[in-house]
OpenMM code with the backbone's topology and positions (N, CA, C; nanometers):
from openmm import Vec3, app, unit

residues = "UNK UNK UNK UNK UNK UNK UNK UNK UNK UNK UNK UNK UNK UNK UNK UNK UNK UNK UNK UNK UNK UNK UNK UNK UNK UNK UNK UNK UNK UNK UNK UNK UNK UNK UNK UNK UNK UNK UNK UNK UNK UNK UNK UNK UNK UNK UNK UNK UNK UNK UNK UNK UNK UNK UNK UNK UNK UNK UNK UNK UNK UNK UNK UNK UNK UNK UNK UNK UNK UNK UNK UNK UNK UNK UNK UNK UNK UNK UNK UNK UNK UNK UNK UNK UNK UNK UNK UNK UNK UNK".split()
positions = [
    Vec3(15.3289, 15.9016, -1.8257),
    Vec3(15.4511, 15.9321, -1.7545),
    Vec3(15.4157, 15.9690, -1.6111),
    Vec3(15.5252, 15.9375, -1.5243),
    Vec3(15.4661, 15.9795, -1.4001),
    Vec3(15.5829, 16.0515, -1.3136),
    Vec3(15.5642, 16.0824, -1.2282),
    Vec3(15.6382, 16.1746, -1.1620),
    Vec3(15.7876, 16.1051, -1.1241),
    Vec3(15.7691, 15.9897, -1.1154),
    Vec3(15.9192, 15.9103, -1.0632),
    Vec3(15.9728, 15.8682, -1.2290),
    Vec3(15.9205, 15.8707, -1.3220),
    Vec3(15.9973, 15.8939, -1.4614),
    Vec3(16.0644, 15.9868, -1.4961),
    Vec3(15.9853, 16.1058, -1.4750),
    Vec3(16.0097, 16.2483, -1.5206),
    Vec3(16.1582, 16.2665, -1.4087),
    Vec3(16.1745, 16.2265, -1.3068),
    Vec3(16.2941, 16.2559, -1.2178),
    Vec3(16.4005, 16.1643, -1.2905),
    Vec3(16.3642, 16.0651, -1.3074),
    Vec3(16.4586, 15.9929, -1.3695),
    Vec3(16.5129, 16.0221, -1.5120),
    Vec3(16.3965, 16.0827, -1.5675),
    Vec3(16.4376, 16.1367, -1.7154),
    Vec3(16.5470, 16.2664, -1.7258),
    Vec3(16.4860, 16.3713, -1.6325),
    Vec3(16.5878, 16.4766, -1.5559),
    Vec3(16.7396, 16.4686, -1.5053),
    Vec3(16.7183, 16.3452, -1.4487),
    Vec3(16.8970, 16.3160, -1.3638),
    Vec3(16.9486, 16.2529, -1.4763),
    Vec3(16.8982, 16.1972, -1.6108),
    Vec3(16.9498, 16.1122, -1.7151),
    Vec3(17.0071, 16.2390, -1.7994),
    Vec3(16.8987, 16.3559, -1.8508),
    Vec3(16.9232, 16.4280, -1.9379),
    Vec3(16.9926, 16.5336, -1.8758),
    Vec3(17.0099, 16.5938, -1.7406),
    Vec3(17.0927, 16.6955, -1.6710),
    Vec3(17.2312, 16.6463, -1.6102),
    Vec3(17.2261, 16.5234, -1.6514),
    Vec3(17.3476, 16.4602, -1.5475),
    Vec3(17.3763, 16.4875, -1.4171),
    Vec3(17.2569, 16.4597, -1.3522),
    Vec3(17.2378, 16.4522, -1.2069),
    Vec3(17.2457, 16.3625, -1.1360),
    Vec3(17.2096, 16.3925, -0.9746),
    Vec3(17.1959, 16.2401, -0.9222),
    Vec3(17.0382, 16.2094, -0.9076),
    Vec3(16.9875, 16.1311, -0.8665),
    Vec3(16.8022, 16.0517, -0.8331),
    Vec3(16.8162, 16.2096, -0.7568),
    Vec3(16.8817, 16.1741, -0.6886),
    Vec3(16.8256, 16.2970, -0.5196),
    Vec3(16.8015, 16.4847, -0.6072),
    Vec3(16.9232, 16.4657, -0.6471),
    Vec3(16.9030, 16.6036, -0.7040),
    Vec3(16.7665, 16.6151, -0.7896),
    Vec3(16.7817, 16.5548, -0.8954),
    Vec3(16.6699, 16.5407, -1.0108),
    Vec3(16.5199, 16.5539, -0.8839),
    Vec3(16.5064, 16.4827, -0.8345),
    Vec3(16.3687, 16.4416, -0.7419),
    Vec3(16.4006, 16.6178, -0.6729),
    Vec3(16.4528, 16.6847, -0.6320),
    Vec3(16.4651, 16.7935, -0.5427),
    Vec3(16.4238, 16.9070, -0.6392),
    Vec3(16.4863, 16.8824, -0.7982),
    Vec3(16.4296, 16.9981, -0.8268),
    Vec3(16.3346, 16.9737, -0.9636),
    Vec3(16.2665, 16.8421, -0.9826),
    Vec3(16.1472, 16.8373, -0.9870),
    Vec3(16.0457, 16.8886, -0.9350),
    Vec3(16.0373, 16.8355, -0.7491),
    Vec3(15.9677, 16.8873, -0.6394),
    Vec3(15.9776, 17.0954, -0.6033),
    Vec3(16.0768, 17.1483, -0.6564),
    Vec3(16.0679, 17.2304, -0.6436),
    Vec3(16.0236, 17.3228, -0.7436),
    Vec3(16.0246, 17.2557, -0.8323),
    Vec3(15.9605, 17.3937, -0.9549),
    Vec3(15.8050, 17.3432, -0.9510),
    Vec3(15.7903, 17.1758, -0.9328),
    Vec3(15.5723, 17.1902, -0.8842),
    Vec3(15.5656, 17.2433, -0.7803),
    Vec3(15.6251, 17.2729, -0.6849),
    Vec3(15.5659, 17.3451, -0.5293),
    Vec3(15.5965, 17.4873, -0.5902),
    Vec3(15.6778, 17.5306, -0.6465),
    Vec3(15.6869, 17.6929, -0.6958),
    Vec3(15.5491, 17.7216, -0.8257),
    Vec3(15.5221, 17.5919, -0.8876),
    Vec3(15.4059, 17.6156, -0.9447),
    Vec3(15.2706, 17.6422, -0.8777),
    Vec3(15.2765, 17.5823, -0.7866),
    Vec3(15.1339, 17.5543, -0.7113),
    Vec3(15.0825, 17.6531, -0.6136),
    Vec3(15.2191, 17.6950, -0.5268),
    Vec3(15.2397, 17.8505, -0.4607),
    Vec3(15.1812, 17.9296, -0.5546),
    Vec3(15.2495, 17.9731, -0.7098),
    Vec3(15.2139, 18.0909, -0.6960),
    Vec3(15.0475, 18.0986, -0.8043),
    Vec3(14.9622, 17.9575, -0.8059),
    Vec3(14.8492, 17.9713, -0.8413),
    Vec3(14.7842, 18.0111, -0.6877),
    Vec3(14.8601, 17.9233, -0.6112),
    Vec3(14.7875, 17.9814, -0.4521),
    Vec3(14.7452, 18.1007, -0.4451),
    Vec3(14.8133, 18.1981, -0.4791),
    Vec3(14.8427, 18.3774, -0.4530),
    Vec3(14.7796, 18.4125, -0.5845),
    Vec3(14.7060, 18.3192, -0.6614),
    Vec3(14.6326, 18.3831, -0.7861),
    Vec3(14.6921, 18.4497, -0.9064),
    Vec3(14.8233, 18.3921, -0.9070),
    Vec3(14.9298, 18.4490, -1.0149),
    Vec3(14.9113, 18.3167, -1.1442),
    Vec3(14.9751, 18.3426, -1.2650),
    Vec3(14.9794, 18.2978, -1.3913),
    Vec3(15.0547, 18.2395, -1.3845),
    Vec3(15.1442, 18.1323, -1.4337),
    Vec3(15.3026, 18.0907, -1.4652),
    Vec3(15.2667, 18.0680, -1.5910),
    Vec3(15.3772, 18.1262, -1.6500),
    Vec3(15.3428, 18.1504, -1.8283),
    Vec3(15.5160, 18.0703, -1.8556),
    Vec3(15.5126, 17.9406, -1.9053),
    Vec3(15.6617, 17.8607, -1.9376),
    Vec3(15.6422, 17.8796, -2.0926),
    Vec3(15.7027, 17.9637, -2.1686),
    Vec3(15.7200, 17.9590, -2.2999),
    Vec3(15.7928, 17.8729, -2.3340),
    Vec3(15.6794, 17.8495, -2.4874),
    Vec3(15.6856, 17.6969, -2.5794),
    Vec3(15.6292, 17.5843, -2.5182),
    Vec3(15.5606, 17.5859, -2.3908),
    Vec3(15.5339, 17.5033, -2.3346),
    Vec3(15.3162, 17.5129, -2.2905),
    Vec3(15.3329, 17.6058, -2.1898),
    Vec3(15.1487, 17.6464, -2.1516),
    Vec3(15.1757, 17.7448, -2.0762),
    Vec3(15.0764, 17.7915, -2.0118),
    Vec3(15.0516, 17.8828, -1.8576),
    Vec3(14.9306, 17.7851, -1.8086),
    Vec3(14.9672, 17.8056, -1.6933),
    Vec3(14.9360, 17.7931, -1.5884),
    Vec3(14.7770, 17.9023, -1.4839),
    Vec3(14.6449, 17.9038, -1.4592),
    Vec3(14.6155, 17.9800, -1.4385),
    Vec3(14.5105, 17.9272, -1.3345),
    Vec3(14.4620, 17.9963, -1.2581),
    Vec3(14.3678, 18.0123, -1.1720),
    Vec3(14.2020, 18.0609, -1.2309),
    Vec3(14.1110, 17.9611, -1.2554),
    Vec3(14.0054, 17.9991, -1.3119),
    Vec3(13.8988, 17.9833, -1.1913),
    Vec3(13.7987, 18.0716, -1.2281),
    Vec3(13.6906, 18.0957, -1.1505),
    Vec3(13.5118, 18.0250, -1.2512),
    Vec3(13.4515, 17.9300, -1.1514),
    Vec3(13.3743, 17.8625, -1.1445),
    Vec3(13.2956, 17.9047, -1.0731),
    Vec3(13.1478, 17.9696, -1.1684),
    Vec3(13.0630, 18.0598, -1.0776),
    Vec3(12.9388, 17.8795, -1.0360),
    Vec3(12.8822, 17.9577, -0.9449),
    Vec3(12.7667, 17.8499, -0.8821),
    Vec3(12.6516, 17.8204, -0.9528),
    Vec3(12.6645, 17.6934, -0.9967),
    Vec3(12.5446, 17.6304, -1.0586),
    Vec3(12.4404, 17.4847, -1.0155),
    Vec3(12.3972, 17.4735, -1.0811),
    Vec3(12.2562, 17.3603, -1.0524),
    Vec3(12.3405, 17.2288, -1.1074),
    Vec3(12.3295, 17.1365, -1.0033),
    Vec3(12.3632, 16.9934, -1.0460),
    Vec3(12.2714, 16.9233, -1.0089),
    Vec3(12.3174, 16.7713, -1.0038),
    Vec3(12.1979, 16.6969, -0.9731),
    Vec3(12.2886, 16.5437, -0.9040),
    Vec3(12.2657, 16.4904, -0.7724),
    Vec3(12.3012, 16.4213, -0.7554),
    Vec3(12.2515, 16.2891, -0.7828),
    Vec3(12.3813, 16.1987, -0.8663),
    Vec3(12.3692, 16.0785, -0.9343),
    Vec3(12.3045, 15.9851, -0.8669),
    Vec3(12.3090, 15.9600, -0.7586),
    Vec3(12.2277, 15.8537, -0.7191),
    Vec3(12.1071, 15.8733, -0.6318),
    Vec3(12.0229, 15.9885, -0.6398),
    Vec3(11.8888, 15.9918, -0.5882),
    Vec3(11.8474, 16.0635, -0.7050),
    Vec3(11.8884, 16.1827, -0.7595),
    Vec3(11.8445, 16.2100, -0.8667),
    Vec3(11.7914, 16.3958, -0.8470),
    Vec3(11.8302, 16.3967, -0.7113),
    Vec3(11.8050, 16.5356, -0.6312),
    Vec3(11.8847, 16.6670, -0.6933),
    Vec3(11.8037, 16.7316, -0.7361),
    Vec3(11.8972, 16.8617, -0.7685),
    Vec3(11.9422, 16.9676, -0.6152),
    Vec3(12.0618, 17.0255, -0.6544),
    Vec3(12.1755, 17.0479, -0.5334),
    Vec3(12.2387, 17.1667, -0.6363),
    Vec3(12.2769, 17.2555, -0.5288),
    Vec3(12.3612, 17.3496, -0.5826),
    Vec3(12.4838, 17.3440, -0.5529),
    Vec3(12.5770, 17.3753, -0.7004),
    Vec3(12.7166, 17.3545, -0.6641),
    Vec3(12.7640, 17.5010, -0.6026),
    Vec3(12.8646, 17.5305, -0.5094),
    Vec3(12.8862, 17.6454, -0.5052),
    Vec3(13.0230, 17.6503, -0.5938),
    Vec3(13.0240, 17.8210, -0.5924),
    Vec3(13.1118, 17.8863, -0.6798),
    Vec3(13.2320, 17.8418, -0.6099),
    Vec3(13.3810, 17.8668, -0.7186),
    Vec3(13.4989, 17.8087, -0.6610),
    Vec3(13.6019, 17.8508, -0.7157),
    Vec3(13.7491, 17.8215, -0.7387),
    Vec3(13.8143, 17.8101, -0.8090),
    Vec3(13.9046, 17.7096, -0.8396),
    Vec3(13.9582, 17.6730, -0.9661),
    Vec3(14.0225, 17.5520, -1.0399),
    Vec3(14.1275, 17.6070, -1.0899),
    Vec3(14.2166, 17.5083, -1.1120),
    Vec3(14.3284, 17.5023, -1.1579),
    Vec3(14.3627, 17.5076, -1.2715),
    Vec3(14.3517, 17.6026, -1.3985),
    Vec3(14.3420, 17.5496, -1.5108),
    Vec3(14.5229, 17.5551, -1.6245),
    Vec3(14.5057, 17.4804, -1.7495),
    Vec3(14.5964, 17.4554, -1.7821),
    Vec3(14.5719, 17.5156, -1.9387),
    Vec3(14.6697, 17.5822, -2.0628),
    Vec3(14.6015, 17.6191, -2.1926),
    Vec3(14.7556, 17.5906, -2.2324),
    Vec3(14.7439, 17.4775, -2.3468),
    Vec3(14.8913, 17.4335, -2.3952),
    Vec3(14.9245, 17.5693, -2.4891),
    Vec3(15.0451, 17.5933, -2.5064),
    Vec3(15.1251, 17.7149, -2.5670),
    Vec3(15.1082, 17.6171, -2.7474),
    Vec3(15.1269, 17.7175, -2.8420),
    Vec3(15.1524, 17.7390, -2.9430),
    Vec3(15.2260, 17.5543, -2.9818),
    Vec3(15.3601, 17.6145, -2.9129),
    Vec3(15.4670, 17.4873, -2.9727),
    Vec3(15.3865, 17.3746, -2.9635),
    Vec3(15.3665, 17.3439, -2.7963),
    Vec3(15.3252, 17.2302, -2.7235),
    Vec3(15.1798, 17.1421, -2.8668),
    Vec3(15.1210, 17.2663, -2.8800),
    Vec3(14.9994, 17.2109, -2.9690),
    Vec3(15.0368, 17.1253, -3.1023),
    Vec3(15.1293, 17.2190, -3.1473),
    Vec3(15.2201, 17.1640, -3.2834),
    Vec3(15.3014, 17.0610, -3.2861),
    Vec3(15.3236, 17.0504, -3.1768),
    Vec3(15.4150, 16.8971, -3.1487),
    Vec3(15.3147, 16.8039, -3.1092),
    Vec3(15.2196, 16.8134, -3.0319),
    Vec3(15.1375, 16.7170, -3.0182),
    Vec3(15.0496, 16.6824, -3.1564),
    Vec3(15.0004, 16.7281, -3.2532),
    Vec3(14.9147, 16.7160, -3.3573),
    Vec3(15.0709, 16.6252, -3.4471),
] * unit.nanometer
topology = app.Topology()
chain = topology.addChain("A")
for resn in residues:
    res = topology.addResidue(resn, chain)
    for name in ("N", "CA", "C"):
        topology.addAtom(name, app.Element.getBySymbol(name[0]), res)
């Protein structure tokens, strides 16, 4: 599925228009993404949270010479499906 489905699936199932559906698609991922920015959780029950994980610095090795390189530490975006989400998918 991709992002111009999911709008279309939205304005089908909310009885919207394209524009609306696309506006507040776009606004609940930019309200998602903000508030991993600021290092906050979004917890959507029946669904996942949303979280900010930390990636300490380790030893890699680059693929095409074969040179070991250090990765530095960072942070990622991470995702942990909720309860329901798991049960419906299995």
């Amino acid at each position: 599925m991709t992002k111009r489905d999911l709008i279309d699936i939205v304005a089908k199932k909310a009885n919207l228009t394209n524009k609306a559906a696309r506006e507040a698609v776009q606004t609940m991922l930019n309200s998602v993404r903000d508030s991993l920015k600021r290092g906050e959780k979004v917890v959507i029950t029946g669904f996942g949270t949303f979280s900010v994980r930390s990636r300490k610095k380790r030893a890699g090795r680059n693929p095409k010479t074969g040179e070991r390189i250090t990765i530095d530490a960072r942070k990622a975006p991470g995702f942990t499906p909720g309860k329901t989400l798991k049960k419906v998918v299995r």
